[in-house]
C-alpha positions in Angstrom: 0.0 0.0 0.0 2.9 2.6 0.6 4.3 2.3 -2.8 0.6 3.0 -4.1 0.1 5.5 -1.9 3.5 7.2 -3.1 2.2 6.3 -7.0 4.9 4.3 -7.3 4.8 0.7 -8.9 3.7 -2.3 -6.7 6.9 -4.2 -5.6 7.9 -7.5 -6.9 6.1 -10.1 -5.1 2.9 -8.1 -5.0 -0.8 -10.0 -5.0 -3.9 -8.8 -5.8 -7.1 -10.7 -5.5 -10.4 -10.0 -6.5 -13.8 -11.9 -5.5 -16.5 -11.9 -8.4 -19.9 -12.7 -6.8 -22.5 -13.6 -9.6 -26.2 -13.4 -8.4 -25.2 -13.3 -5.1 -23.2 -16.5 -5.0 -19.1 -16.6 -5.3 -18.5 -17.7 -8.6 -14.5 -17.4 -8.8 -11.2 -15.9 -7.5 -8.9 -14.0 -9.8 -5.3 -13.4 -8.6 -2.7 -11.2 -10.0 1.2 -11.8 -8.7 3.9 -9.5 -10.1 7.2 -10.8 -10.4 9.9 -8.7 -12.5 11.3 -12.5 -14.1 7.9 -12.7 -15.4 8.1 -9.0 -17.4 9.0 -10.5 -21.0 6.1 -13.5 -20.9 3.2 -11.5 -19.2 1.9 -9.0 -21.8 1.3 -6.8 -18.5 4.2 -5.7 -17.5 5.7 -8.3 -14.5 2.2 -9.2 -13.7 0.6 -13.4 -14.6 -2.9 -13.7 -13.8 -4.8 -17.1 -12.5 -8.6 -17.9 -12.4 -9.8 -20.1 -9.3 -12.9 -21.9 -8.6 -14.8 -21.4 -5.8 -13.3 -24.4 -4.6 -9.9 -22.8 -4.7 -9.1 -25.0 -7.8 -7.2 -23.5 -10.3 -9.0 -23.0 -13.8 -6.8 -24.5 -16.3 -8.6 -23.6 -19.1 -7.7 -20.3 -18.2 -4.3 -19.6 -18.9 -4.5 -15.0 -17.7 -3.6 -14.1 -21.2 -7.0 -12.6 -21.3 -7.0 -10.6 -17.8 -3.4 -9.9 -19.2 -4.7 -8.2 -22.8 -7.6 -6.7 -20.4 -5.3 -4.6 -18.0 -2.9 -3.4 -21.0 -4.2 0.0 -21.4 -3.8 0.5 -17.8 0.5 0.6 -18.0 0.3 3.7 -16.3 -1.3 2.6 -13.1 1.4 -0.7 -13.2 -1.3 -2.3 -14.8 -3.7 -2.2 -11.8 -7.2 -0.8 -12.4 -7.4 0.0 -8.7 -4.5 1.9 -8.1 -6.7 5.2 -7.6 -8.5 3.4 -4.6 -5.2 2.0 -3.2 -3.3 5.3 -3.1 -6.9 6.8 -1.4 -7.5 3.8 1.2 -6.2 4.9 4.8 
């Protein structure tokens, strides 16, 4: 949060997860991790992205390139669409 705060870029090792509720019930988990190895692969910068089941089973038919394509334009934020909430969270 201090690097958001600051509107620097997340440091390596950073993981965001999001919930997605679909008519009221959880329908899956989506996780970003940012590692600076992963920079040339990820088509977001050093960020992969994973898709879980509510179970907490991985989605392998998922593979992030689309979360990765979706969170593109947002290079100026380090790829995060929340970054305005994180550098305003107290």
């Amino acid at each position: 949060m201090a690097a958001a705060k600051a509107n620097q870029p997340l440091p390596d090792g950073t993981v965001i997860m999001m919930e997605d509720y679909r008519n009221g019930a959880l329908y899956r988990y989506i996780v970003m991790e940012k590692r600076q190895a992963w920079e040339s692969v990820s088509g977001a910068g050093a960020w992969l992205f994973r898709e879980f089941a509510p179970d907490r089973t991985p989605n392998m038919s998922e593979d992030g390139s689309r979360c990765a394509s979706c969170h593109q334009p947002q290079a100026a934020t380090d790829y995060v669409f929340t970054a305005r909430q994180m550098r305003a969270h107290q």
